[in-house]
C-alpha positions, 0 to 999 in steps of 0.5 A: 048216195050209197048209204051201207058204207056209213060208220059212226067213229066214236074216239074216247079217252080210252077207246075207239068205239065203231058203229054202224047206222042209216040214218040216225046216229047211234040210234040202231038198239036201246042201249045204242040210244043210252049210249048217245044220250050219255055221250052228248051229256058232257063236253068231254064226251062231245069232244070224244065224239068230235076226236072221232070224226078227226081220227077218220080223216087221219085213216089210210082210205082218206088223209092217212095214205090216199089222199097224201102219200100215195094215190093222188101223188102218184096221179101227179106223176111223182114217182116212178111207176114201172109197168111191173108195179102193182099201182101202175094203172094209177099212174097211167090213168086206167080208171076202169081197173083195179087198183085204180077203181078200187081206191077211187071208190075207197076215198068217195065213200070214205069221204061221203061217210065221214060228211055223214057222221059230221053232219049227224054230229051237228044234229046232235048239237042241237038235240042234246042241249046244255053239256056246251057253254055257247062259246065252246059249242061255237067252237065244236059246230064250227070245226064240224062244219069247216071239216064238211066243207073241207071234205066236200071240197077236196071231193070236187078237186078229185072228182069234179070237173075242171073249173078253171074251163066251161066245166064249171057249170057241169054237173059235178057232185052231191053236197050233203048238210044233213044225216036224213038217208037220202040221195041229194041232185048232183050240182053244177061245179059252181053251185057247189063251190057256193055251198063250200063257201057257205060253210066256211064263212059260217064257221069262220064266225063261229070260230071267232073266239078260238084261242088260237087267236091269240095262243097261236101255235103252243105244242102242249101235249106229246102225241103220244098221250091218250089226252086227245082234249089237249092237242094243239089248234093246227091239228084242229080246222082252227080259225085260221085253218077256215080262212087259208082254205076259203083262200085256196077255195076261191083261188080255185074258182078263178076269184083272185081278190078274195083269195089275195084278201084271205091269204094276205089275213094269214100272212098278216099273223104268219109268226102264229105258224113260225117256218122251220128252223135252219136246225131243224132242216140241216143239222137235227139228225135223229129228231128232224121235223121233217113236215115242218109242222110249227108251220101247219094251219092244219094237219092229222095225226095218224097212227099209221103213219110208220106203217104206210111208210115201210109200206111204201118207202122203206128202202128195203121194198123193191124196184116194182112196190117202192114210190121212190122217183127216178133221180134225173126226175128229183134232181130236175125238180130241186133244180140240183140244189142240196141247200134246198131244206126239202131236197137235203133233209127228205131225200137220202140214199140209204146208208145200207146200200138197199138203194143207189138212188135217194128214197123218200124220208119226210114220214119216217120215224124218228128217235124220240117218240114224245115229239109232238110232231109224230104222226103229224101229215100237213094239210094246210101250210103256210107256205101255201098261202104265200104262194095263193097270194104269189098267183093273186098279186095283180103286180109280178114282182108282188107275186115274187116278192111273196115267192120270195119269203118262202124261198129265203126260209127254204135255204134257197137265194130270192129270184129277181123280179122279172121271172116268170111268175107261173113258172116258179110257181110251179116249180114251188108246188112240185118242191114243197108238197111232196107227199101232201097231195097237193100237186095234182089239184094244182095242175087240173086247177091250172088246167096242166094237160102235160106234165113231166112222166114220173116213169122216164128220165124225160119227157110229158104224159098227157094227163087225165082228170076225168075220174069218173063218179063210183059205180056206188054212187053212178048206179043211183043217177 
């Protein structure tokens, strides 16, 4: 891959330290040299370095905007795009032009970045010996680990072909598990799936002791506090965090026991990620939880999260840049129902009468600024481990009774057992990931050519999941 985009984060407790290298970490100056044998000389300064590597999935090109709030979401179709709209190519699927070219090559070489810098961390483990007790060096490799596989992942989700067609044996991406400057073969789909599952299984022994095991979810420390060593575990790839995404990896690949084993492990000590209160979702007014985050296996925290959200859903924006969708199109997707915690508490027609139509408030500030909650964007919910085990129960009414549980702590009445699993399931993907990216992985997984127009009342676009490899990566091949 193209390597001139590789940049080295390194967070510490007072400051962001940025550095820029090819191929060894820190290694461009002597005092550079000093520097790295410093940081790797105390767990606190290993955990900096590791902080960094978080800080750069929480930025805007990555899990900060691109591939939560708005490029993938949009691809998805969720929101009303109209031909005078500065993102429209994205929504008609113009991969050839700008802005559309532009983001894709953003996330592929953010993403290839931060797998860089992961791996060069996980030499560093092993170079700079003694800081770590064994234990919390288990911990440390496995979260790096896990967060390759994690991005590797989510590269193939977006990039890579349909799986769930004959494309899976097509060459799809790269897989790095070394810093060494070096352009790595493209690999079948399959391939590369078995690589992702080689690093989640090996950090979910690494991970064995994590405290998360037994603390579960424990809020300790305001997110506002400059002590990042104290953030809680479903901010970090936790144990749990590693076998609900090998349960969403498999369901991926069409392995339905695998996927109904692990998401029935997180099930099994689902009270570890309580779901959100009916306080909470209806009557908490200035402090709302909106993301539901007690129910995060894993999440970032990005401090430009107000930031991008006056940038893309503040109601003061106009028609042609907010991402607000049409309200025949919300209505339809929550199926009218204002019980709904998702539709009551993130959907609101502004009381400034900016907007006659409901805009998005799921990333809007709030009132107190110690919640820890601040800041928060889920990746992984429990929600969503319901739902793999929904789609992996060999028994219907299994798989609704699962839909079910979800239903009952979302406000909603249980569905009877002779539904139509398949399409419940997603209607319950389009409710409950707004604004998470979720969606448009679920129908190029489920190989959903049509899909509902975000820019018209009614109706289906054809959708296209051919995203093409950037030209920084195809001028190579």
């Amino acid at each position: 891959m193209k390597t001139n985009y590789i940049t080295i984060v390194l967070v510490t407790i007072a400051s962001l330290f940025t550095y820029s290298s090819c191929t060894k970490f820190l290694d461009v100056q002597p005092e550079d040299k000093v520097l790295e044998t410093e940081l790797f000389s105390s767990q606190r300064g290993i955990q900096s370095v590791l902080n960094g590597l978080y800080i750069n999935l929480a930025g805007n090109n990555l899990y900060g905007d691109n591939l939560t709030l708005s490029t993938v979401e949009i691809l998805a179709q969720r929101y009303n795009i109209p031909s005078t709209h500065s993102l429209t190519k994205i929504a008609t699927y113009a991969y050839r032009d700008n802005p559309t070219i532009g983001r894709m090559e953003t996330i592929w070489s953010n993403a290839y970045s931060s797998i860089l810098n992961i791996n060069t961390f996980i030499e560093n483990l092993d170079k700079y010996k003694g800081a770590l007790d064994p234990e919390t060096e288990n911990i440390f490799r496995g979260e790096a680990i896990a967060m390759r596989a994690f991005l590797h992942f989510d590269l193939l989700r977006l990039y890579g072909p349909r799986y769930s067609t004959v494309d899976s044996t097509k060459q799809s991406l790269p897989y790095y598990v070394s810093s060494q400057n070096t352009i790595n073969p493209l690999l079948a789909a399959n391939d590369f799936l078995d690589n992702v599952l080689s690093d989640l299984s090996t950090a979910e022994n690494l991970l064995q002791n994590d405290e998360v095991v037994t603390t579960g979810v424990n809020p300790r420390t305001p997110t506002g506090s400059t002590d990042f060593l104290k953030t809680d575990r479903n901010y970090r790839l936790n144990y749990y965090a590693v076998k609900g995404l090998k349960a969403r990896v498999f369901l991926y690949r069409g392995n339905k026991v695998d996927a109904l084993k692990y998401a029935k492990e997180i099930i099994t000590v689902a009270s570890k990620f309580p779901w959100t209160t009916t306080t909470n979702a209806l009557s908490e007014k200035q402090n709302p939880d909106r993301v539901f985050s007690t129910e995060m296996l894993f999440g970032v925290m990005s401090t430009q999260l107000y930031n991008r959200y006056t940038s893309l859903f503040d109601p003061a924006l106009t028609d042609a840049s907010i991402l607000a969708p049409i309200t025949a199109r919300l209505n339809t997707v929550y199926e009218n129902n204002e019980n709904d915690y998702r539709f009551n508490l993130n959907w609101q027609v502004p009381t400034t009468g900016l907007k006659s139509y409901k805009t998005f408030y799921k990333y809007a500030d709030i009132v107190d600024k110690d919640r820890v909650f601040r800041f928060t964007i889920p990746l992984l919910k429990v929600s969503e481990l319901y739902y793999i085990a929904a789609e992996s129960e060999p028994v219907a009414a299994d798989g609704i009774a699962h839909l079910n549980i979800v239903r009952a702590n979302r406000g909603l009445l249980p569905l009877a057992s002779t539904v139509n699993i398949n399409t419940e399931l997603q209607k319950e993907h389009q409710k409950e990931f707004f604004g998470e990216g979720q969606l448009f992985f679920y129908y190029k997984r489920r190989n959903v050519t049509s899909i509902p127009n975000g820019s018209a009342s009614s109706g289906n676009v054809r959708v296209n999941y051919d995203v093409p490899l950037p030209e920084s990566e195809s001028i190579y091949r």
